[in-house]
C-alpha positions in Angstrom: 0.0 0.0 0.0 1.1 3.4 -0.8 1.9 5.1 2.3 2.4 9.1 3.2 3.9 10.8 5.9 3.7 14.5 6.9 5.5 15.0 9.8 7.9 16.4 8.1 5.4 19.3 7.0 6.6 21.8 9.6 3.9 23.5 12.1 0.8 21.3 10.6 -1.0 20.0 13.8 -3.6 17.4 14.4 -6.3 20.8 14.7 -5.3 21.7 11.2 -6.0 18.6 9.7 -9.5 18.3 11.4 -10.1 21.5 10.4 -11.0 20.1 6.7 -13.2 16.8 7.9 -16.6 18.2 7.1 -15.4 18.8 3.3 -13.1 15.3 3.5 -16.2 13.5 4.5 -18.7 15.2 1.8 -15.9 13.9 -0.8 -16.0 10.5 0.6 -19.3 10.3 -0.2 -19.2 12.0 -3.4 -16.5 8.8 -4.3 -18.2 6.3 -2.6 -21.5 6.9 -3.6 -21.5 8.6 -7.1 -23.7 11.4 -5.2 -21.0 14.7 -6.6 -20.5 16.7 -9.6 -19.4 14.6 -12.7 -20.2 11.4 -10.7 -21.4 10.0 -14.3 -17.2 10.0 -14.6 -17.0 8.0 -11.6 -16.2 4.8 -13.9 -12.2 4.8 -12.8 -13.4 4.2 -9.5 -14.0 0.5 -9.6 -11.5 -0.6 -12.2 -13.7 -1.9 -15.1 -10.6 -4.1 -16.2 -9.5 -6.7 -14.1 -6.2 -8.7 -14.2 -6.9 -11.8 -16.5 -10.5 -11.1 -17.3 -11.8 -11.1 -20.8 -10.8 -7.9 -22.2 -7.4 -7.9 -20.4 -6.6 -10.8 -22.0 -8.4 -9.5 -25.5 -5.7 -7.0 -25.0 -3.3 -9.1 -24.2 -3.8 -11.0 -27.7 -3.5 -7.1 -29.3 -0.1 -6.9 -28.1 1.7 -10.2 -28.6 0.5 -9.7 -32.2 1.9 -6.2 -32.1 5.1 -7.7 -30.1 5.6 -10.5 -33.1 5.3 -8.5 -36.3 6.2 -4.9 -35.5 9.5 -3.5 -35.0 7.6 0.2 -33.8 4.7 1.0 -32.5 3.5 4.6 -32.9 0.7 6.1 -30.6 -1.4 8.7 -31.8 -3.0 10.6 -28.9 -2.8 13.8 -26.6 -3.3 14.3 -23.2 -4.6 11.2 -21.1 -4.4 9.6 -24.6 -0.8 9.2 -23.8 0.3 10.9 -20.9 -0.2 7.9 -18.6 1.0 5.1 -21.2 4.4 7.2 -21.9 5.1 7.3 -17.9 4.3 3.6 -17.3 6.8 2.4 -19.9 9.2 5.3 -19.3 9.3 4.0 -15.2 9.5 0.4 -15.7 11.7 -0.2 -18.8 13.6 3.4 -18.8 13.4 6.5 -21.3 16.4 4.7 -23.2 14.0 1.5 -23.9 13.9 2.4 -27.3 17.6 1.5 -27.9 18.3 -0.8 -25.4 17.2 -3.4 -28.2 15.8 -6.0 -25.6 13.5 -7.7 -27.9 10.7 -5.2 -27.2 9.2 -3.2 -30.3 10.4 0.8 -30.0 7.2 2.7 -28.9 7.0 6.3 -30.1 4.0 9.2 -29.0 3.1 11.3 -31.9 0.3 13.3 -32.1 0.1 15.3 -28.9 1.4 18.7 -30.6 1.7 20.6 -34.0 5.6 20.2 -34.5 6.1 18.8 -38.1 10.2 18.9 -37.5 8.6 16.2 -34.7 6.5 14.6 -36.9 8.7 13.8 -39.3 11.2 13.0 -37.1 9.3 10.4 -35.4 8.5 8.8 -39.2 12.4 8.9 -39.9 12.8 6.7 -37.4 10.4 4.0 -38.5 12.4 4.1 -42.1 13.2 0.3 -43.1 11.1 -1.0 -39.7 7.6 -3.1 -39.2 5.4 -0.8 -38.2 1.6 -0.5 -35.9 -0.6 2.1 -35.0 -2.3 2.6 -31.7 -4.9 5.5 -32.4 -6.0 6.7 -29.3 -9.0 9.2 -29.6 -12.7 9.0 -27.8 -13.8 11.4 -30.7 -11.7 11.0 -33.5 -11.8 14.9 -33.9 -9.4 15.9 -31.7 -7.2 18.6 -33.8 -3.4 17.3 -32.7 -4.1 13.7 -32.6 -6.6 13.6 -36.0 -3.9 15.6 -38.0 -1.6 13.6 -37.2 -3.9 10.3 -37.5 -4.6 11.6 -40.9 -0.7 11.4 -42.6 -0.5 8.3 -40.2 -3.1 6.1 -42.0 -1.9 7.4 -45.6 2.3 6.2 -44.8 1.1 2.8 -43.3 -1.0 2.1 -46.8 1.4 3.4 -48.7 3.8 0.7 -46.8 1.6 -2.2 -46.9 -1.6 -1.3 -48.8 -4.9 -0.5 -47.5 -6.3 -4.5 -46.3 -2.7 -5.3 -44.6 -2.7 -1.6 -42.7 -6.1 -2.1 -41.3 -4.7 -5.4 -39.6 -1.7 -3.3 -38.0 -3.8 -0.5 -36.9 -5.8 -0.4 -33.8 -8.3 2.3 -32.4 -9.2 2.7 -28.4 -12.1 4.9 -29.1 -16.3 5.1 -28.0 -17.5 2.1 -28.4 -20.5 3.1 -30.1 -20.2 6.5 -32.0 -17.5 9.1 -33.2 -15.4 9.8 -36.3 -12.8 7.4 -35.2 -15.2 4.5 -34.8 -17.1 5.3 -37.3 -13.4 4.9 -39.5 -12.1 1.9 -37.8 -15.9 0.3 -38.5 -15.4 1.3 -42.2 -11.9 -0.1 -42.5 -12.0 -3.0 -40.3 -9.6 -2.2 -37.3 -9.7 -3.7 -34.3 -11.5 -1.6 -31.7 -10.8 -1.3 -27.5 -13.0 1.2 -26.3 -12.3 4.4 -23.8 -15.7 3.6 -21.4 -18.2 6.3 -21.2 -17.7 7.0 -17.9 -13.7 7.6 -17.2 -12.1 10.5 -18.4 -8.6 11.0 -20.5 -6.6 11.7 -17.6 -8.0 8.7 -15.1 -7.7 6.1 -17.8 -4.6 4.3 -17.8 -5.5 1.3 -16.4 -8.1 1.2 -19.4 -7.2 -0.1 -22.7 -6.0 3.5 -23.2 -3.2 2.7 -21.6 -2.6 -0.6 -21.2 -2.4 -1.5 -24.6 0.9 0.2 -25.6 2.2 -0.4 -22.2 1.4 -4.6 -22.5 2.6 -3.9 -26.3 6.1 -2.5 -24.8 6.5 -5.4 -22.6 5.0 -3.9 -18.9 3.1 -6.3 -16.8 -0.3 -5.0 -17.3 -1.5 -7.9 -15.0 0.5 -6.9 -12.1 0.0 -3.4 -13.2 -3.8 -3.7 -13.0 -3.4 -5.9 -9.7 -1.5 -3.4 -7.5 -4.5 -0.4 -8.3 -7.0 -3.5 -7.1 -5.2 -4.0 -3.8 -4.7 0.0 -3.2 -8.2 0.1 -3.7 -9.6 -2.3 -1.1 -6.7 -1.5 1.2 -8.2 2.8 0.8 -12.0 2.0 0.9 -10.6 -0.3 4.2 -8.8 2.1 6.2 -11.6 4.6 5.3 -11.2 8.3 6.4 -7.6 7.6 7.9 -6.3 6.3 4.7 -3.4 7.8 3.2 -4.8 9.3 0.0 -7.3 11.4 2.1 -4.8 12.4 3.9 -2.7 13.8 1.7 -5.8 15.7 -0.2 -5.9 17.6 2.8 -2.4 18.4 3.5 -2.9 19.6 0.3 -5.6 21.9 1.0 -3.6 22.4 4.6 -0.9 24.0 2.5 -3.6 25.8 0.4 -5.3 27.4 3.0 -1.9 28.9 4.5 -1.2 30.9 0.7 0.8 28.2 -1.1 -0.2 28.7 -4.4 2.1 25.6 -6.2 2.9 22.1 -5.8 5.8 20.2 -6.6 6.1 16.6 -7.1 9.3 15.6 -6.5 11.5 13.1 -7.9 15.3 11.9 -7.7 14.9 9.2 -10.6 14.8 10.7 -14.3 12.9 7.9 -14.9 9.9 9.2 -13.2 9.7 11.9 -15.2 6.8 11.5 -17.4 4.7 10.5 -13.9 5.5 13.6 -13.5 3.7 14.9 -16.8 1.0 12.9 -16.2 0.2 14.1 -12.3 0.4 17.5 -14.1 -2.8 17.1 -16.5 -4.6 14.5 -13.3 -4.6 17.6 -10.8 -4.5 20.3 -13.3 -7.4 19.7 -15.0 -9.6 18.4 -12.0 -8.7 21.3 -9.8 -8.0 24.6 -12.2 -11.8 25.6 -12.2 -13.6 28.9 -10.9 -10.2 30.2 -10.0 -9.1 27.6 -7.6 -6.4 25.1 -7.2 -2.7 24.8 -6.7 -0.4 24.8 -9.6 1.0 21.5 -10.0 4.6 21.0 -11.0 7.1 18.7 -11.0 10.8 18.6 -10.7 13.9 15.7 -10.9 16.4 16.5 -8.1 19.4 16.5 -7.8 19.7 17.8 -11.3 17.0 20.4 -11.0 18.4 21.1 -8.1 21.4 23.0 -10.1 18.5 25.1 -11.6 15.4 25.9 -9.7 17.1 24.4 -6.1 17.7 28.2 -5.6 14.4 29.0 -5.8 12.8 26.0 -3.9 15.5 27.1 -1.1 15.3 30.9 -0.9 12.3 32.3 -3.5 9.0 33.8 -3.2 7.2 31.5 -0.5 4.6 30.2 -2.8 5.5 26.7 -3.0 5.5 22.9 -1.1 7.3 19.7 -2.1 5.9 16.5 -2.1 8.6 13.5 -3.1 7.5 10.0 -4.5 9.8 8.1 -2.6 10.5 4.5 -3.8 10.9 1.8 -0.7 14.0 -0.4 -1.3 16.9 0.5 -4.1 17.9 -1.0 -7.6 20.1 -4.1 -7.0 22.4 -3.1 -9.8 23.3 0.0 -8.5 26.7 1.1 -9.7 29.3 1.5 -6.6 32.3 4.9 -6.6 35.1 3.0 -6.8 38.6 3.2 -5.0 40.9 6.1 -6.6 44.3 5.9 -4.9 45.1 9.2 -6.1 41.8 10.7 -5.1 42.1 13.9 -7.1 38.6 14.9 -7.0 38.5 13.9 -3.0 35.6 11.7 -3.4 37.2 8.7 -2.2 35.2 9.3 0.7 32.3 7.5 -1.6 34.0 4.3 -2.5 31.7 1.5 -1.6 28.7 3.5 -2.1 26.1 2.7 -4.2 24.3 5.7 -6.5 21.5 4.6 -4.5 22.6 5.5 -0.9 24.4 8.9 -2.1 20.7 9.7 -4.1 19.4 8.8 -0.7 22.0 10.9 1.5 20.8 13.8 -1.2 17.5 14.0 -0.6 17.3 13.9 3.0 20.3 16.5 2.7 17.8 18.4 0.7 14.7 17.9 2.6 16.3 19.6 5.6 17.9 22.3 4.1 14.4 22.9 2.5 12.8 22.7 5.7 15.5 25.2 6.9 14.7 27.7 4.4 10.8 27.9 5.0 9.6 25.2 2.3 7.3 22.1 3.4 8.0 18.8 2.3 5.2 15.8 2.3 6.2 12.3 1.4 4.3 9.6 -0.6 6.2 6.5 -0.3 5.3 3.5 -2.8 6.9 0.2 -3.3 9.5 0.8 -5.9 10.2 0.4 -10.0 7.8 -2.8 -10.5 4.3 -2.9 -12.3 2.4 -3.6 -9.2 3.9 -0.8 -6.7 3.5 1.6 -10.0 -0.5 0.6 -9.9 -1.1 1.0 -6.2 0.4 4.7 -6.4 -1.6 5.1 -9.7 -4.8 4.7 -7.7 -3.7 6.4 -4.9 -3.5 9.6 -6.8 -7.0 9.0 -8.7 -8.2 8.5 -5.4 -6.4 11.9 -3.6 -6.8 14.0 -6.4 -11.0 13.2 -7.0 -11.1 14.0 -2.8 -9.0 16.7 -3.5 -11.4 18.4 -6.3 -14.3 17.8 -4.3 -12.9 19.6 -1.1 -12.2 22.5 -3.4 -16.1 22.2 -4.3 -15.3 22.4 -8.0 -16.3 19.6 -10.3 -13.4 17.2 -10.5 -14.1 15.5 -13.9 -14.7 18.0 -16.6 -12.4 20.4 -18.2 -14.2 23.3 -19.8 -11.6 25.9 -19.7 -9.7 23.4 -22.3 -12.4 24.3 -24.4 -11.4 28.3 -25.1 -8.3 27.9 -27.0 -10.1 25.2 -29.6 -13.2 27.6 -30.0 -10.2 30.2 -31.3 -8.0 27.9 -33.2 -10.9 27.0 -35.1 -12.0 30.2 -36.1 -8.9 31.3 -36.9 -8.2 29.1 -39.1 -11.6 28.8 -40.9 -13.1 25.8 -39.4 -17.1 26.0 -40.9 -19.6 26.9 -37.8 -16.8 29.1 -36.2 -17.0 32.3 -38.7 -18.3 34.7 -36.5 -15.5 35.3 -33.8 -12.8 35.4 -36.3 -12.8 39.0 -37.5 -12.9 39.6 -33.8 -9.9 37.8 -33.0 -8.0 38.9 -35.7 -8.1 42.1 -34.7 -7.2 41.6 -31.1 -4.0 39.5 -33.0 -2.9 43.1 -34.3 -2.6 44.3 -30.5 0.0 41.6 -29.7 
């Protein structure tokens, strides 16, 4: 189980914390009983795919087919699309798995921006290769992702003609409607389906994400089993679990003018959980003008860059590290230099593990020392099941957390603003009116 300490939070006492139990017990039952805003997105909650049922294993099936004939697989998608499937292979097999050339096909994201030099760099690189599709896209219409989709589907039947690309394309979209499965219907992909009732950024343990993460040789089942047993270990311990409680440190923090989060890491490797907690509390918490900021660092080499702010800057910030139990066995050691002209013989024998470790309790106190709060979430380290328990236990904090804040946790309609723009400027039918408006605000920039 995912654990979570704040003692070392300076100056938050047991009356702070109790302070927020009306509002952590109206979220409770907002989670637990589907009574809140955007409970019809509630479907997360329960897990609708369970290690070895029948669409795990239909997905399963996807993948092995996907592992034996394809040397890439590129993922079309943006936001939740891919977020979460790019930081569960980038924590368990390493941003470097593409050329580690362990057997596992290379897995690239395309599709979450509107860089052609990216584009057709990403293409470059499957040049000579066997090559899938993932398509990830509840609409179809999505502007990044379709664009991209588009040019996708015209190289891969110019590669292998138009009955052969169907069978190496695959579409996790609505199950019943939409451009996308109206298209895969038409061409004969085979379909998973993003359920009704789970948003982009709470479904990676949906075929969303488990598909390319299965595909790029992650234990999905273990994956899927560890968010099962942090479930029934949360709803268990009910108010006193740890999730809850660190949805209201957060609003703990809040309440005394911290206006920013940051997760903390000190393995690159987690970056891209760090991406993905970005879009989870961003868009369930940025509404009506409320919310903390969510960001995310990788110390110690962030600490060469923003470790001066963190330490002395405006006071508008808290840490909160994702601390791994345990270290890597393989851990490289300093060895013995006899003539010890950079004086570090002082770490031979050491692992990288136990100076990283020595590093951020160094940097927790000087932290501490210099006015900024540090929280803890602690999870069982780099294997699929510890990476699905803490999975869940940030679904879990961050829908508590949006609830506390009274907002809606599950929609996003600020997204909306810069797509109603986009379109009209450039010509989209249905979105004439605002343009001439917003051309001429352009001439004020």
């Amino acid at each position: 189980m995912v654990g979570f300490r704040y003692k070392q939070a300076q100056s938050v006492a047991e009356t702070d914390v109790r302070a927020f139990d009306g509002l952590l017990k109206k979220a409770d039952e907002y989670i637990k009983n589907g009574s809140g805003r955007g409970s019809d997105f509630l479907g997360w909650r329960d897990i609708g795919i369970r290690p070895g049922d029948a669409e795990h294993e239909r997905i399963k099936a996807a993948a092995a087919r996907i592992r034996a004939n394809s040397d890439v697989l590129l993922v079309v998608g943006i936001g939740g699309s891919y977020l979460g499937a790019r930081a569960v292979i980038e924590y368990l097999k390493t941003p470097y798995h593409n050329q580690l050339k362990n057997g596992d096909p290379e897995v690239y994201f395309i599709g979450n921006s509107f860089s052609g030099r990216e584009f057709n760099a990403v293409m470059s690189l499957c040049e000579g290769k066997r090559v899938s599709v993932n398509v990830i896209s509840k609409s179809g219409t999505t502007t990044e992702s379709a664009v991209a989709f588009r040019l996708v589907k015209k190289y891969m039947e110019e590669c292998y003609g138009r009955e052969e690309a169907a069978k190496r394309i695959f579409a996790t979209t609505d199950a019943r409607r939409g451009a996308l499965k109206s298209l895969a219907d038409k061409e004969g992909y085979e379909c998973f389906v993003v359920p009704d009732d789970v948003g982009g950024r709470f479904s990676v343990l949906t075929a969303v994400g488990l598909l390319p993460a299965e595909a790029a040789g992650v234990d999905t089942g273990a994956l899927l089993a560890g968010a099962v047993a942090e479930r029934e270990s949360l709803f268990a311990a009910g108010l006193d679990n740890p999730a809850y409680t660190y949805a209201v440190l957060r609003h703990v923090m809040l309440s005394r003018g911290k206006k920013c989060e940051v997760l903390v890491s000190y393995d690159p490797d987690f970056r891209f959980m760090g991406e993905w907690y970005k879009q989870l509390f961003g868009e369930s918490e940025g509404k009506e003008h409320k919310g903390l900021f969510p960001a995310s660092v990788t110390y110690s080499s962030d600490l060469h860059s923003l470790g001066q702010f963190v330490q002395e800057g405006s006071p508008i910030l808290f840490e909160t590290i994702a601390l791994p139990r345990g270290s890597e066995k393989d851990s490289p050691r300093v060895p013995f230099d006899k003539e010890n002209g950079d004086g570090l013989n002082f770490l031979a024998g050491k692992t990288f593990d136990e100076i990283n470790e020595r590093a951020m309790l160094g940097t927790l106190l000087a932290h501490r020392d210099g006015g900024t709060e540090s929280l803890i979430v602690d999870f069982g380290g780099r294997d699929a099941r510890s990476l699905g328990e803490l999975i869940y236990f940030f679904f879990i904090a961050c829908a508590a957390s949006g609830y506390m804040l009274e907002v809606n946790p599950f929609d996003q309609p600020g997204v909306e603003a810069y797509k109603k723009n986009m379109f009209a400027l450039l010509g989209k039918p249905g979105y004439e009116e605002g343009k001439a408006a917003l051309e001429e605000k352009i001439k004020l920039i």
